[in-house]
Legacy VTK file of the C-alpha trace (Angstrom):
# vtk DataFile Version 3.0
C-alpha trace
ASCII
DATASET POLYDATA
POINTS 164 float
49.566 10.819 61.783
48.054 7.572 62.327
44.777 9.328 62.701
45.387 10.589 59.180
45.932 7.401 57.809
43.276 5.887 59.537
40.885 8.430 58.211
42.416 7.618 54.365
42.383 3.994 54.772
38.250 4.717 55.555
37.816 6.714 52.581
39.488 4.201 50.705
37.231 1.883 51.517
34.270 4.137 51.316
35.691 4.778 47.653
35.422 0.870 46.920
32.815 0.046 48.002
30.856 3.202 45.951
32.262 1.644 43.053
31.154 -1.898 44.075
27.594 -0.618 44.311
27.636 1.774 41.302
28.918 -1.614 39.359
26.373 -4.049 40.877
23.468 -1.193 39.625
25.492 -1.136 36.246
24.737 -4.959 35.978
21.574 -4.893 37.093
20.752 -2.379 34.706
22.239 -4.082 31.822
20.633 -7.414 32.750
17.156 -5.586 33.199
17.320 -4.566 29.404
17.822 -7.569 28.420
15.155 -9.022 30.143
12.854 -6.627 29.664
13.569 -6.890 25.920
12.594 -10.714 25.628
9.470 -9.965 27.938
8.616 -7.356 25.850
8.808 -9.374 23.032
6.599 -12.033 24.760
4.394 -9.436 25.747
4.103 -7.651 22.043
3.502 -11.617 21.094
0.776 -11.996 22.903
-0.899 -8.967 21.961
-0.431 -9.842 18.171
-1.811 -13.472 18.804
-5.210 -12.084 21.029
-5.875 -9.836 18.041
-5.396 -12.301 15.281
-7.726 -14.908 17.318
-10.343 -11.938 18.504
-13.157 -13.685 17.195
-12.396 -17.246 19.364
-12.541 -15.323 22.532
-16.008 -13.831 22.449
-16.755 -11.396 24.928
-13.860 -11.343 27.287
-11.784 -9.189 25.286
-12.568 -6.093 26.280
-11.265 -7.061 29.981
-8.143 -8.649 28.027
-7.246 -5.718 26.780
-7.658 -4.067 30.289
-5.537 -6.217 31.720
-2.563 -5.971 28.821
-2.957 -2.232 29.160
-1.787 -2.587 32.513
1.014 -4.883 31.713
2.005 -2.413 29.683
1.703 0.479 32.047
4.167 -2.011 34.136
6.727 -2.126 31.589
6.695 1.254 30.850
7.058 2.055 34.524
10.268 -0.892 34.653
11.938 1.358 31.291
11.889 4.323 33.043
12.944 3.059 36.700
15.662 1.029 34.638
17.162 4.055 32.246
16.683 6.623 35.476
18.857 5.046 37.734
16.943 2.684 40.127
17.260 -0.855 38.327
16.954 -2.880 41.852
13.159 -1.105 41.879
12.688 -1.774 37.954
13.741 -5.280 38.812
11.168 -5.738 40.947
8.490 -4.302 38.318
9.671 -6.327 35.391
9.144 -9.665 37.381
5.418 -8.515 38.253
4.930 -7.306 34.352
6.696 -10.465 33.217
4.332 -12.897 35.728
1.315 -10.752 34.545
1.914 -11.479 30.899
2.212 -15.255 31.782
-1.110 -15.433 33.514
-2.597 -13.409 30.719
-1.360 -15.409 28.576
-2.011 -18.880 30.136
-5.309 -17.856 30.861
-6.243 -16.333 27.400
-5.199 -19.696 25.851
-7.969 -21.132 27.585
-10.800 -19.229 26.516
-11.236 -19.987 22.662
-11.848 -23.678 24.048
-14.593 -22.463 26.579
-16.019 -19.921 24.925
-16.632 -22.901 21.971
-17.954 -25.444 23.953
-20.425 -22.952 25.504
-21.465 -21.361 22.291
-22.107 -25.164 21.270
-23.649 -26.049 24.052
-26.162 -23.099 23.817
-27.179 -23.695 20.584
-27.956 -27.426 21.391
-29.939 -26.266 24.304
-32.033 -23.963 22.386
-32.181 -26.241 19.258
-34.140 -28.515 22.215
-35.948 -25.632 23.396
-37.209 -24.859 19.935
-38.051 -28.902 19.137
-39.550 -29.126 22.389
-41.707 -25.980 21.871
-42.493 -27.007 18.125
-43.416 -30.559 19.622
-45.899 -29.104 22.175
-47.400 -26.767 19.301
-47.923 -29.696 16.880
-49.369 -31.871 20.298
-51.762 -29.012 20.579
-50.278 -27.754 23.826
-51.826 -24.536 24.850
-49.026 -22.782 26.142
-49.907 -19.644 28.732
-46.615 -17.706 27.378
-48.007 -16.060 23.937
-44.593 -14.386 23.787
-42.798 -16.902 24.114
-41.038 -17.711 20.620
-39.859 -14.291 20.950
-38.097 -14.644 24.276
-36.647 -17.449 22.362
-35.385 -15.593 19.692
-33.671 -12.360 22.169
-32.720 -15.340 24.759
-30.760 -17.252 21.933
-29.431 -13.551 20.602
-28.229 -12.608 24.163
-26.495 -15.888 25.218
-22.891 -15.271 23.462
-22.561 -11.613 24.759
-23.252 -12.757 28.043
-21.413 -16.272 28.407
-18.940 -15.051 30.367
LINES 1 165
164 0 1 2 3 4 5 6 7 8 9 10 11 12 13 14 15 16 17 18 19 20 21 22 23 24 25 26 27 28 29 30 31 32 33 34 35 36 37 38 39 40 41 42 43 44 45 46 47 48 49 50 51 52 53 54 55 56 57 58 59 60 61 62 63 64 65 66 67 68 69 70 71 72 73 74 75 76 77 78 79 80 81 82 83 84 85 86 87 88 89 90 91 92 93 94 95 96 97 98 99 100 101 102 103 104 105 106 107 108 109 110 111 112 113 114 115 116 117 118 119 120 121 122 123 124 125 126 127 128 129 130 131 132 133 134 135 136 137 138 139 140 141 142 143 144 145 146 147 148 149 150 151 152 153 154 155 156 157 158 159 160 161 162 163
């Protein structure tokens, strides 16, 4: 008999302590969707604002929009880990998405400002490079390089594609 009760006392417990745990994953999973709501949100945010402010960032956008297509490959994997039944795991992949979307974000903040001041800078280099050149010419400078106003011309073309 006090085998028996031993043994129900266990399962008792055993019983408890499922529902603990199925309770804990319950509010895990609830506070996952809301999270991953608002970093969605941020997320969706940042997208709109990169698109709206495409021409500022010059030619880093095509690895920007690498790198939010695999934030977003993140947060699709954290919905379905969430709504399948594994929200510890989903936790774990909304706080990478959710740091991801930061640095993306912190980063691509930055770049309007650099890709300005070297687009600026460029063209004052070359503005030299042409009044330097047109000095020479007018000095009567023999210059070797008969090709070289056209290097000029491809060289001050190819400078924003490649700034970065």
């Amino acid at each position: 008999m006090d085998n028996a009760d031993s043994q129900l006392n266990l399962g008792e417990e055993h019983i408890v302590a499922s529902r603990e745990a199925l309770s804990s994953l319950k509010e895990q999973e609830e506070k996952n969707s809301v999270r991953g709501t608002q970093a969605l949100d941020w997320a969706d945010l940042l997208q709109k604002n990169l698109e709206e402010n495409r021409g500022k960032i010059g030619p880093t956008m095509p690895e920007i929009e690498k790198q939010l297509s695999n934030i977003e490959s993140e947060f699709s994997q954290f919905v379905t880990l969430n709504s399948t039944g594994d929200p510890m795991e989903a936790s774990v992949d909304l706080v990478r998405a959710e740091e991801r979307t930061s640095a993306l974000g912190q980063i691509s903040g930055q770049i309007p400002a650099i890709f300005a001041k070297l687009d600026d800078d460029c063209t004052e280099r070359f503005d030299d490079w042409d009044h330097g050149y047109t000095h020479l010419l007018e000095a009567i400078y023999h210059v070797p390089d008969s090709d070289i106003e056209a290097r000029f011309r491809v060289d001050r073309c190819d400078v924003p594609a490649n700034s970065f």
